[in-house]
N, C-alpha and C positions, 0 to 999 in steps of 0.2 A: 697341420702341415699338408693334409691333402689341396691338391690343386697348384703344386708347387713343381713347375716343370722337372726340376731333378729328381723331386720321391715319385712324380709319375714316371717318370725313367727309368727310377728303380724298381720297383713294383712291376713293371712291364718287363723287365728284366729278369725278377722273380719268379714272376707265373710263366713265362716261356723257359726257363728252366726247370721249374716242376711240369711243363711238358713236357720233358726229355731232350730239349733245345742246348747242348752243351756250348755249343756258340755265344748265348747266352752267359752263363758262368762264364764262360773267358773272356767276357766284356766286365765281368762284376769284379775278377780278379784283377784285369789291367784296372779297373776305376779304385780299389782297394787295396792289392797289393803292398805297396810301394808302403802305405800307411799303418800298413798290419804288420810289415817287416821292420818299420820303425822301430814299432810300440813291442816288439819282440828284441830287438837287439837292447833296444834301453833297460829293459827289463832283465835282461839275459848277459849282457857283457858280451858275446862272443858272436862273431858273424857266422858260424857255421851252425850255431845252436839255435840261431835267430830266422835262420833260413828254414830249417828244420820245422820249428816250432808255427811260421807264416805258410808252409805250407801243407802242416796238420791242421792248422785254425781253418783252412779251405776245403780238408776234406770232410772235416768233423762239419762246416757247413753246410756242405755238400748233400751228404748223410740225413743229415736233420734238417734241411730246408723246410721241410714239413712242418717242422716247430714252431719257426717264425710265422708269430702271428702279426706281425707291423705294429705292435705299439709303440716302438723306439725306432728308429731310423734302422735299415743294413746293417750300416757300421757300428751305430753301438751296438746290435747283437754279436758283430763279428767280434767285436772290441772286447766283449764280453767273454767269449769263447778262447781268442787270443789271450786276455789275462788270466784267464784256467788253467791253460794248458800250458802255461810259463810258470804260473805257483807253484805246481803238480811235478815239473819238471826238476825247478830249483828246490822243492821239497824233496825230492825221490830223490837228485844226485847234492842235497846237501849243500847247494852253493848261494853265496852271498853275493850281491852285486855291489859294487860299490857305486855310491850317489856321488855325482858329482861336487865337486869343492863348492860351484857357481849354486849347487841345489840346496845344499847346507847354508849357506851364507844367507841365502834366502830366506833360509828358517829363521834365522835370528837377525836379521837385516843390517849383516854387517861384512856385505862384500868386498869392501876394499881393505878389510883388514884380511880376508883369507888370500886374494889376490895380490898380494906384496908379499908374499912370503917367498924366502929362497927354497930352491932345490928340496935338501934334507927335511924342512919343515913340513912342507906338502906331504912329501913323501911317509912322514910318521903320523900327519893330517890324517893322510889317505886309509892307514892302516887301520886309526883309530874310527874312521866312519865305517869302514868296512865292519869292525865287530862290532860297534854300537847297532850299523843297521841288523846283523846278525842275531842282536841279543831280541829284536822285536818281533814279535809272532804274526805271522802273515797276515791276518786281516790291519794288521797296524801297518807293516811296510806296504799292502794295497793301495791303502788309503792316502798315504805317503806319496807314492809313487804317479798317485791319478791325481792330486790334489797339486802337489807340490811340481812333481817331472814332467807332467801333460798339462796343468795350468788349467785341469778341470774345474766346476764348480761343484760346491759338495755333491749339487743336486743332481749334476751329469755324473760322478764318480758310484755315487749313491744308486743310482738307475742302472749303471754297469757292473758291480756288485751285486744287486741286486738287497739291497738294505736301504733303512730310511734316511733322510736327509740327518737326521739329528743324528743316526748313529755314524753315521760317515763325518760329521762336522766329529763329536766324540773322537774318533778314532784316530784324527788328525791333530787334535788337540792332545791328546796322550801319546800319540807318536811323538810329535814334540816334544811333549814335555820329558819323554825318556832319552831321546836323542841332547836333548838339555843338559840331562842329568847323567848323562855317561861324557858327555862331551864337554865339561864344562871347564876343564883346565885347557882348554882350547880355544875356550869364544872367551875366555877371561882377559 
């Protein structure tokens, strides 16, 4: 990717911030921001928690800029660090997010049947993905969450994780298949 007007922007953007160029960093935050506060509320539910967490994913980059060595783009490092510190978060205060109706239907490619439903049904839908997503141990809702919620490819989730393509494919594959099997009087 070297040679590529934007990763040389970024890099030049990099090294004047490890020279003490904070101007710098506040160009990297408006360029990422917005994308990091996304990938924090989708993950997080909560706009206050979301903001919280996009703006520790900046200082923990901040911090460790040193770290990055440029094998992967900015943003997948930051992407990286931002799904850390949302795991970390929703493990330490215990909280479940709920996947969207449109992200389950996905799973088992049958959108227009969760999308017809009235009110009440959704609503006990709802409840039921909530604990399903609940009952799966984090590297399974990760893999979940970047595969299925970001529309990552294994290979990109697998690289932000920091695991291999195979075990992220795995993981996705067993997500499902438990989201399957807690959820199946509902895709029936």
């Amino acid at each position: 990717m070297k040679g590529h007007p934007a990763r040389e922007m970024e890099d030049t953007l990099i090294r004047r911030t490890r020279e003490g160029d904070l101007e710098a960093f506040e160009e990297l935050i408006d360029q990422y921001g917005e994308r990091i506060y996304s990938l924090s509320f989708q993950f997080l539910g909560n706009h206050a928690d979301a903001e919280d967490m996009a703006q520790e994913t900046f200082i923990q980059a901040y911090r460790n800029l040193d770290n990055f060595q440029g094998d992967s783009t900015f943003y997948t490092w930051l992407f990286r660090i931002a799904l850390n510190l949302c795991g970390n978060y929703r493990k330490k205060n215990k909280r479940v997010v709920l996947m969207a109706p449109s992200a389950l239907a996905t799973l088992n490619h049958r959108e227009e049947e969760i999308r017809g439903n009235n009110p009440h049904i959704l609503l006990e839908t709802r409840e039921a993905i909530r604990t399903a997503m609940g009952s799966l141990s984090l590297p399974l809702r990760k893999a979940l969450f970047l595969v299925v919620g970001r529309a990552l490819s294994h290979r990109e989730a697998a690289r932000i994780v920091g695991c291999a393509p195979g075990t992220m494919s795995w993981r996705v594959f067993k997500a499902r298949q438990c989201l399957r099997e807690s959820l199946a009087d509902y895709l029936d």
